[in-house]
C-alpha positions in Angstrom: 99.5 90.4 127.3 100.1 93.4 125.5 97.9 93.6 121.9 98.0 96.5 118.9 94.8 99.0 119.3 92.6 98.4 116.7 89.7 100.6 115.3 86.1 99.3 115.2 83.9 100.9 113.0 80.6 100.8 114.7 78.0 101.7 111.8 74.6 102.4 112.7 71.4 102.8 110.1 68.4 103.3 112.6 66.5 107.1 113.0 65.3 105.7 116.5 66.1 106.5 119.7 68.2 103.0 121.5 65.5 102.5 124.0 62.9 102.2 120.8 65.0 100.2 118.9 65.7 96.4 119.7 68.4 96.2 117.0 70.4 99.2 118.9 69.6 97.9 122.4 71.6 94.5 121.4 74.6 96.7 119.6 74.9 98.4 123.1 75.2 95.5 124.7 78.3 94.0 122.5 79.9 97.3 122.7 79.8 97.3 126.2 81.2 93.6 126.5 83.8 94.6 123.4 85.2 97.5 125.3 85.8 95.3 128.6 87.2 92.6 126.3 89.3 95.3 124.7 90.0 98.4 126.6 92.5 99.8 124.3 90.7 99.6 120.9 89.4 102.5 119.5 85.2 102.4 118.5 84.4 104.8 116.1 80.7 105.3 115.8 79.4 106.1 112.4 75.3 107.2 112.8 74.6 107.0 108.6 71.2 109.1 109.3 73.5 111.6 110.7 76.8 111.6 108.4 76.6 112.9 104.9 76.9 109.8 103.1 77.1 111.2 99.1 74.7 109.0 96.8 76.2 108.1 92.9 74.5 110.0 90.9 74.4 112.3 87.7 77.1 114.7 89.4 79.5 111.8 90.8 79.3 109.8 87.5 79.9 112.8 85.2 82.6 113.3 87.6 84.1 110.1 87.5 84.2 110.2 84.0 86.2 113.6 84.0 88.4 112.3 85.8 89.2 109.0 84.3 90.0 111.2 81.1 92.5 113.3 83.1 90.3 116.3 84.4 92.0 117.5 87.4 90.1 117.1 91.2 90.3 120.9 91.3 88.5 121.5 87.7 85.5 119.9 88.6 82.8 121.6 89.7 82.5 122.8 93.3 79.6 120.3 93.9 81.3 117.5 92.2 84.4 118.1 94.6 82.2 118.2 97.4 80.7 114.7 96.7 83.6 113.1 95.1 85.8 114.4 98.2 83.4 113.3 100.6 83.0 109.8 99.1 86.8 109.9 99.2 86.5 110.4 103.2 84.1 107.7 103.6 86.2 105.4 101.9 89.3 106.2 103.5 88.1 106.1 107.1 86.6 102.2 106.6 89.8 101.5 105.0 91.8 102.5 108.0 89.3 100.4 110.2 90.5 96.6 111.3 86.9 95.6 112.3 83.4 96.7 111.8 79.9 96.5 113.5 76.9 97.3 111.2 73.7 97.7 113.1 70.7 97.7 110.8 67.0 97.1 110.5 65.4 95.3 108.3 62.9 97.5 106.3 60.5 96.0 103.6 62.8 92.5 102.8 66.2 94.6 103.0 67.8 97.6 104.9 67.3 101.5 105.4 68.7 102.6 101.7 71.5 104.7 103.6 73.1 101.8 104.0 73.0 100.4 100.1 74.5 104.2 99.6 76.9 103.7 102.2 78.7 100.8 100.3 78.6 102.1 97.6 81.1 104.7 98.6 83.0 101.3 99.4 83.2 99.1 96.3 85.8 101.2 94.3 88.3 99.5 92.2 92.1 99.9 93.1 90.7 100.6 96.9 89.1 97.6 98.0 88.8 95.5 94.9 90.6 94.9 91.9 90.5 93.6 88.6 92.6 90.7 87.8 92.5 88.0 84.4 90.5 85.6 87.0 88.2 88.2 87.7 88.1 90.8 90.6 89.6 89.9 93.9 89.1 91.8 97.0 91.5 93.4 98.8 90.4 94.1 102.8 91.2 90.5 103.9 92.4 90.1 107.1 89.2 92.5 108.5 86.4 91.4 110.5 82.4 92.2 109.9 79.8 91.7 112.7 76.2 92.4 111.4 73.4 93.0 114.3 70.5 93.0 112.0 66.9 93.5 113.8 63.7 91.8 111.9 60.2 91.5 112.5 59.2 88.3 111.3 61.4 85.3 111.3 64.0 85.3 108.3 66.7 83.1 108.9 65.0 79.6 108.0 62.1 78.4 107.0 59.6 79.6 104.1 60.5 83.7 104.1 64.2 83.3 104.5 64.3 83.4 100.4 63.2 87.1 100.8 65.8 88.3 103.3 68.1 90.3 101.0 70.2 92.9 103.0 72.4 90.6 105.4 72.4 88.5 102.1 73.6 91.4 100.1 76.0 93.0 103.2 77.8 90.0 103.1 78.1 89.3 99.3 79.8 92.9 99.0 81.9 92.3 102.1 83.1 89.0 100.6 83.5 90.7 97.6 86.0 93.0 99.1 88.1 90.5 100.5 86.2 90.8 103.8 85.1 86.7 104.5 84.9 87.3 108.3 81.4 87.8 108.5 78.7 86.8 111.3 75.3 87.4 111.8 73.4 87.7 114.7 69.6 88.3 113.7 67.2 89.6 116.4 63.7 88.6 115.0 60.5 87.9 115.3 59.9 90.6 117.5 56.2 91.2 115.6 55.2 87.6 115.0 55.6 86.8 118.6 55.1 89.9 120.3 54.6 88.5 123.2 57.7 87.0 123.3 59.8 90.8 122.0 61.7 91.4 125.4 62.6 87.4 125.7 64.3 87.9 122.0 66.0 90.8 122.7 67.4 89.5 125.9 69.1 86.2 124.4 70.4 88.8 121.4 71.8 90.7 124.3 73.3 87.5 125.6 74.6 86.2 122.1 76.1 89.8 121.4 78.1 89.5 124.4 79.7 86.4 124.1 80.1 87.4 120.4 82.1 90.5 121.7 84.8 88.2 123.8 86.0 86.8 120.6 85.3 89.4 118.2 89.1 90.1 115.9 90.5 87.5 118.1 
């Protein structure tokens, strides 16, 4: 059967090295599956600790602001261009993605703040939400989000799943944008049952791979 290529987005947050990371050790292994499943899709690998992912601040909102008045792009300042355009490029590459793989860790009840910054290059209205009398409605439906998220302790029931909040928060903005495609897979408890580390990451391995022969099917 002949399909359409489609572009995966695989979006890393992790300074560590693959073999130190259990998180990137089970992305691997649902790549590897994906690209078996899917030989003609293109993955595009987006490291955030290595790209130059823009923050908002004091530049970009002055900026904004300019141009919502009419400023042109090219009478801003050259540092507000820089950051605006680059946000710009950000956006514009997820936008042209069908599917996307976010590999993160979870630091101190959340993820690495990279990633916050990352989607907030995202949420722009007219782009990937807009505004309507009902109230804003997201515009990315039809797109796919697989979240590989690894955590120490054991988050997903029980008495400290109330203070999990960046798959919580991944996949409020993802549903916000019209993305309601989303899946979780949660390696965890790697640190409360030490132990028991390479016997969790194995099953993740296993669970990312038969998550990979469905994945945008």
């Amino acid at each position: 059967m002949i399909t359409n290529m489609a572009t995966v987005l695989y979006i890393t947050a992790n300074p560590k090295s693959v073999e130190e990371s259990f998180g990137l050790s089970v992305g691997e292994s649902f790549l590897e599956a994906y690209r078996q499943e899917n030989p003609q899709d293109e993955v595009v690998r987006v490291d955030l600790f290595k790209e130059d992912i823009p923050m908002i601040d004091g530049t970009v909102l002055d900026a904004w602001n300019q141009l919502r008045q009419g400023t042109a792009f090219g009478d801003l300042s050259p540092e507000a261009q820089a950051k605006v355009g680059r946000m710009g490029e950000v956006l514009e590459q997820f936008l042209q993605a069908d599917r996307y793989v976010f590999v993160t860790p979870m630091w101190n009840l959340s993820f690495p703040p990279v990633v916050k910054a990352y989607v907030d290059n995202l949420l722009i209205a007219g782009k990937t939400f807009k505004y309507t009398e009902a109230g804003p409605a997201g515009l990315l439906d039809g797109k796919q989000v697989l979240h590989i998220q690894a955590r120490g302790g054991m988050y997903s029931e029980g008495p400290a799943a109330d203070f999990e909040f960046g798959d919580k928060y991944l996949k409020a903005t993802m549903n916000f944008i019209g993305i309601t495609e989303y899946e979780t897979l949660a390696v965890e408890g790697m640190n409360a049952l030490p132990t028991e580390a390479e016997n969790i990451k194995a099953k993740a391995k296993e669970r990312a791979t038969e998550i990979a022969k469905t994945f945008g099917k």
